[in-house]
C-alpha positions as CSV (number, residue, x, y, z in Angstrom):
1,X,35.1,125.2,143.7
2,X,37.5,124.6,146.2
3,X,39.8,122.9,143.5
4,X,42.8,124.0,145.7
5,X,44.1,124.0,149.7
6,X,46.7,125.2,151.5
7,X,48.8,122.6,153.5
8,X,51.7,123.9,155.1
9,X,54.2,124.6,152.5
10,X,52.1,122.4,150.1
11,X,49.4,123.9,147.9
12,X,47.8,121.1,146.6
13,X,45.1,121.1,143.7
14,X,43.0,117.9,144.6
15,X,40.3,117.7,141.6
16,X,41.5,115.9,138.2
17,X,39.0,115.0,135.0
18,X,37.7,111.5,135.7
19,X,37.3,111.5,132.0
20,X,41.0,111.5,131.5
21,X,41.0,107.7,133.2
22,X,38.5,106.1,131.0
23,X,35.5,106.3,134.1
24,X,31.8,107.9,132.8
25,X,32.4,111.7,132.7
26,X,31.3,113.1,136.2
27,X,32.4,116.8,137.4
28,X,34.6,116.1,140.2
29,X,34.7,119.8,140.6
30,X,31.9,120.1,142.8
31,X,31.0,118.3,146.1
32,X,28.6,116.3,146.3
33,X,25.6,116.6,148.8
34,X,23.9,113.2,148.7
35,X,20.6,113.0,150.9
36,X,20.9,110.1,152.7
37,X,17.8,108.0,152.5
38,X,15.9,111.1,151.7
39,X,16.4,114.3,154.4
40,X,16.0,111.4,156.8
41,X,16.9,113.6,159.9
42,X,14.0,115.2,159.8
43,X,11.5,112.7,158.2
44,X,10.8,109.3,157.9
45,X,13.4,107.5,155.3
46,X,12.7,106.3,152.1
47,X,9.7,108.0,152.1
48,X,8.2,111.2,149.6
49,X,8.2,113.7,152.5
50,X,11.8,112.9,153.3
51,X,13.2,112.6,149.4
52,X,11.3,116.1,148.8
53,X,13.1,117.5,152.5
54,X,16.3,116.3,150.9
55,X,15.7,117.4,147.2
56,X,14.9,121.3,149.1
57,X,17.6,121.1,151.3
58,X,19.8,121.9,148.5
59,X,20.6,117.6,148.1
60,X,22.5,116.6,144.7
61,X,21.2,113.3,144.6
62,X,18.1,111.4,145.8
63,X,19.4,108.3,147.8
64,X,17.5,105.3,147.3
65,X,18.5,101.6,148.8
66,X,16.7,99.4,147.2
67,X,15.5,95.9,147.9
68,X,12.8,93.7,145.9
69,X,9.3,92.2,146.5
70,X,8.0,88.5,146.2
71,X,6.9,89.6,142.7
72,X,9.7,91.3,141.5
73,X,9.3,94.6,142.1
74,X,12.1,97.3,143.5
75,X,11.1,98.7,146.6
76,X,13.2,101.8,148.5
77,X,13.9,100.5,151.5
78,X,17.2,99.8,153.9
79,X,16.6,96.6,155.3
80,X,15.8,93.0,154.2
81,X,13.2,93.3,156.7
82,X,10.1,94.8,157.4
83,X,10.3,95.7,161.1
84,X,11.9,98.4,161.5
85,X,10.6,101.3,159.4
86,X,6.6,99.6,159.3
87,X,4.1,98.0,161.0
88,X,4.9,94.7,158.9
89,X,7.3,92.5,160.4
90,X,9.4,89.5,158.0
91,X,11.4,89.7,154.7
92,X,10.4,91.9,152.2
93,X,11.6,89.0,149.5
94,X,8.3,86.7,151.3
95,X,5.9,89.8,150.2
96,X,4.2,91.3,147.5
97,X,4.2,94.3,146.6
98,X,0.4,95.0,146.9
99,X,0.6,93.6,150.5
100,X,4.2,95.7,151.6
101,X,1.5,98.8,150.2
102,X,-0.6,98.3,152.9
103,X,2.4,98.6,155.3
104,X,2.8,102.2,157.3
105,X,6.0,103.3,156.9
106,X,5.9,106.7,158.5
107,X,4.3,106.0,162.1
108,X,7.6,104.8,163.2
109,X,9.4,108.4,163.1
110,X,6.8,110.0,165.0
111,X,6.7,107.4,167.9
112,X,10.9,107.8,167.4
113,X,11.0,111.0,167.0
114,X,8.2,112.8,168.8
115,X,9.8,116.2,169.0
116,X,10.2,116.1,165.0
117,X,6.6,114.5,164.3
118,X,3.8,115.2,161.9
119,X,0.7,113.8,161.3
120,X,1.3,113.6,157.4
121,X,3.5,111.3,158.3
122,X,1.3,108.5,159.8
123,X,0.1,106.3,157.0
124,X,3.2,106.6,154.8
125,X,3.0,104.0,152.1
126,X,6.8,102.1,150.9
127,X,7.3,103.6,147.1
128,X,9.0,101.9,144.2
129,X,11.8,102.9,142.6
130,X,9.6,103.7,139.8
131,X,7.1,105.6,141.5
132,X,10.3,107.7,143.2
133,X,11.3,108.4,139.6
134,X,7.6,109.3,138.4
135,X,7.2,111.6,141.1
136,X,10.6,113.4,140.9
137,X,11.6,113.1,137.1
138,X,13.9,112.0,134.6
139,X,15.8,115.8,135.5
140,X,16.3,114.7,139.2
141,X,20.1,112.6,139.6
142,X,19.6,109.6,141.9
143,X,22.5,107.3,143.6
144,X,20.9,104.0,144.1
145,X,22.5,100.9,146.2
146,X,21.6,97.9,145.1
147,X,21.1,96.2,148.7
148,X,21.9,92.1,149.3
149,X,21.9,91.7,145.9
150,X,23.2,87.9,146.3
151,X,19.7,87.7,147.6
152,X,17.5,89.2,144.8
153,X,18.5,87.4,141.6
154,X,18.1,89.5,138.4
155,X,17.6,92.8,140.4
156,X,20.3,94.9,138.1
157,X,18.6,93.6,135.3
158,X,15.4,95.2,136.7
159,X,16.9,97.9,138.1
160,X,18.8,99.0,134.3
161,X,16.0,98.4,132.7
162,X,13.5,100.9,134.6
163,X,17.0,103.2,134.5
164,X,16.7,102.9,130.6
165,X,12.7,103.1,130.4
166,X,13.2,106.4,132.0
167,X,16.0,107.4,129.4
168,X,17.8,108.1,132.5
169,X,21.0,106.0,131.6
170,X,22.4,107.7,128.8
171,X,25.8,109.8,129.2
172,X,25.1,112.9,130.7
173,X,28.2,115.0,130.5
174,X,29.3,115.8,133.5
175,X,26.7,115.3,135.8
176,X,25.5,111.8,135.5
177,X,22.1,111.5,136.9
178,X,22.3,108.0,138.2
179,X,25.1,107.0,139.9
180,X,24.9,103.1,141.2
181,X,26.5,101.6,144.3
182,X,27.2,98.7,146.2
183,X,29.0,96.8,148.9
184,X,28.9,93.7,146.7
185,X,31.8,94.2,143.7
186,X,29.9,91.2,142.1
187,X,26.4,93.3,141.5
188,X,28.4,96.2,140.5
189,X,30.5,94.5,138.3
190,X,27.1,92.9,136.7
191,X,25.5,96.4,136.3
192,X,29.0,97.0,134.4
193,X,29.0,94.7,131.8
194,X,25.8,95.5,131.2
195,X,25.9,99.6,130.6
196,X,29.5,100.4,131.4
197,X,28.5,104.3,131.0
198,X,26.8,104.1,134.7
199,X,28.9,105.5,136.9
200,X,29.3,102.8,139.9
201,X,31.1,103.7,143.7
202,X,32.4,100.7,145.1
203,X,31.3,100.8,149.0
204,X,33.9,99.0,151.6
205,X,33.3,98.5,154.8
206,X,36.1,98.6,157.4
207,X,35.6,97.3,160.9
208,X,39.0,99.2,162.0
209,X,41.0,102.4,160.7
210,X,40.7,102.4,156.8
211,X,43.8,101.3,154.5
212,X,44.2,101.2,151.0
213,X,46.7,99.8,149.0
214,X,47.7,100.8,145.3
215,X,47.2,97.4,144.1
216,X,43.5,97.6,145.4
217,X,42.8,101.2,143.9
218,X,44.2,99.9,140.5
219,X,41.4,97.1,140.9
220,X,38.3,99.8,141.8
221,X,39.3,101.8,138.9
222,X,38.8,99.4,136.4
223,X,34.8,99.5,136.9
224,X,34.0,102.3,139.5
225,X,34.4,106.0,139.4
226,X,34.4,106.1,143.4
227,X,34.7,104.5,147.1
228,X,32.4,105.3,149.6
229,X,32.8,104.3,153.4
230,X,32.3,105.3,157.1
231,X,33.8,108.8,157.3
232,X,34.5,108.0,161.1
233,X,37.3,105.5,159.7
234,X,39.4,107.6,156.9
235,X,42.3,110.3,157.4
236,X,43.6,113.0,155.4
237,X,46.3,110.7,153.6
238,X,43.4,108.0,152.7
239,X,41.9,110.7,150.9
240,X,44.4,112.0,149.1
241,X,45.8,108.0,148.1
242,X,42.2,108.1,146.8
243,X,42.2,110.7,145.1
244,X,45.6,110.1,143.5
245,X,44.0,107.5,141.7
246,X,41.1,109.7,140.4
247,X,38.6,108.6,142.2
248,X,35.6,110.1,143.5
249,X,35.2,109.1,147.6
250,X,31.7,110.0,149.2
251,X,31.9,108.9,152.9
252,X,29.0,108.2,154.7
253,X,27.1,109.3,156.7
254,X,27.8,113.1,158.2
255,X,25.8,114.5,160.6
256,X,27.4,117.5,162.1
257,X,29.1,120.4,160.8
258,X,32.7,120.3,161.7
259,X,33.0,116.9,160.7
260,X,31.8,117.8,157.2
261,X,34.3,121.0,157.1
262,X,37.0,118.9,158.2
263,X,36.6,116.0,154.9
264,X,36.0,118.9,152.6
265,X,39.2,120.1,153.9
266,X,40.8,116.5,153.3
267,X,39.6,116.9,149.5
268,X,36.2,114.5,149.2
269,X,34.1,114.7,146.4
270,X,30.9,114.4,148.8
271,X,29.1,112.9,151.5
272,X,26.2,111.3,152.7
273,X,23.9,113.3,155.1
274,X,20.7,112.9,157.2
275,X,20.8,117.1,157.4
276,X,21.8,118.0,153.4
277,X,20.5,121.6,154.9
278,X,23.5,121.9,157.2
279,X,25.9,120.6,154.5
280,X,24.6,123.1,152.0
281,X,25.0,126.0,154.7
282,X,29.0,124.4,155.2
283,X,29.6,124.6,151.6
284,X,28.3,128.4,151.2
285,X,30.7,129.8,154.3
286,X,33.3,127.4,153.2
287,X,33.4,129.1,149.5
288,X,33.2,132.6,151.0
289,X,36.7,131.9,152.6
């Protein structure tokens, strides 16, 4: 679905076969809806009730940042620290994993967000990667960041093998059910060499109006299927010089509605949302049209 736009005297057909460019097989032919840390705009991120919201909400993918314990264990969480989304305060890497489970990760929304508590939500515990995976399945697809990798040595060899254990990294066909990204080329780059079947998105961050050159694109494509970055810092012709080059490009993150019509118009493959609800309701009225 919407393969092809109208612009001006241009018609313009903006999704080719990433298989034809040597990436793992993905159907660029559908958007993406990526729940961003779970359906975090309605409950607390990185946690079950917020991962099922998304998974409901009509989400593709599960999004999971990971970072990892004292004793080696991958955690979903966003930041190296503890403050913000428990009660624990420090590193995560100075903890273990039995003491970050004693954490409350869910109080914080409801003192946030009072008009969007629930008491289900106090007490919260952090999950593992694996525990996200048991809950969910090996039928689920799940985009996972590796987070400050350069501070968690061996965490894509942990992170590939639980992938593997839950026969989750084979090719998939078209819809890959892991996809694996990073701000740090060097992590995704490791991941690579290791199972070059996982498709990776190479995230950028841009402190003023995005640009891409050809040269640059050339270099993505040799180990990712995609780009992903702010949506508030790409145009039109980004996307398409993206695209040109057969790349998938899921900005982040979308919260309202005309801002998610107007990159579908542009040609993304997907985009990162807090409200995967409201996407999925902007995708139905746009394929009416």
């Amino acid at each position: 679905m919407f393969i092809c736009s109208n612009h001006g005297h241009r018609r313009r057909c903006r999704f080719s076969s990433l298989a034809q460019s040597g990436h793992p097989s993905m159907n660029d032919n559908k958007i993406l809806n990526i729940a961003h840390r779970g359906g975090s705009g309605y409950a607390p991120e990185h946690t079950l009730p917020s991962y099922q919201l998304g998974d409901e909400m009509g989400g593709d993918y599960i999004e999971l940042d990971l970072q990892m314990t004292k004793d080696g264990e991958l955690i979903a969480m966003h930041d190296e620290t503890l403050d913000r989304t428990t009660n624990g305060t420090g590193l995560v890497k100075d903890y273990t994993l039995d003491q970050i489970k004693e954490l409350d990760a869910g109080s914080w929304f409801n003192e946030m967000y009072p008009e969007k508590a629930k008491s289900e939500y106090n007490g919260l515990q952090v999950q593992t990667l694996e525990e996200v995976i048991q809950h969910f399945g090996k039928n689920k697809h799940y985009y996972i960041e590796t987070k400050s990798p350069e501070v968690y040595p061996g965490m894509e060899e942990k992170l590939l093998k639980i992938l593997k254990d839950y026969h989750l990294t084979r090719q998939n066909g078209p819809s890959s059910k892991v996809i694996i990204q990073s701000f740090s080329e060097a992590s995704l780059q490791k991941v690579h060499e290791m199972n070059e079947d996982i498709p990776l998105v190479q995230l950028i961050d841009y402190k003023n109006k995005a640009t891409i050159t050809d040269e640059e694109l050339d270099h993505y494509e040799e180990y990712a299927a995609g780009l992903g970055m702010s949506f508030k810092k790409i145009d039109e012709e980004y996307v398409d010089k993206v695209r040109e080059h057969d790349l998938l490009i899921h900005p982040y993150t979308v919260l309202e509605k005309e801002d998610m019509k107007r990159l579908i118009e542009w040609g993304v493959t997907g985009m990162f949302t807090n409200y995967p609800d409201r996407l999925e309701e902007v995708l139905k009225e746009m394929k009416k049209k």
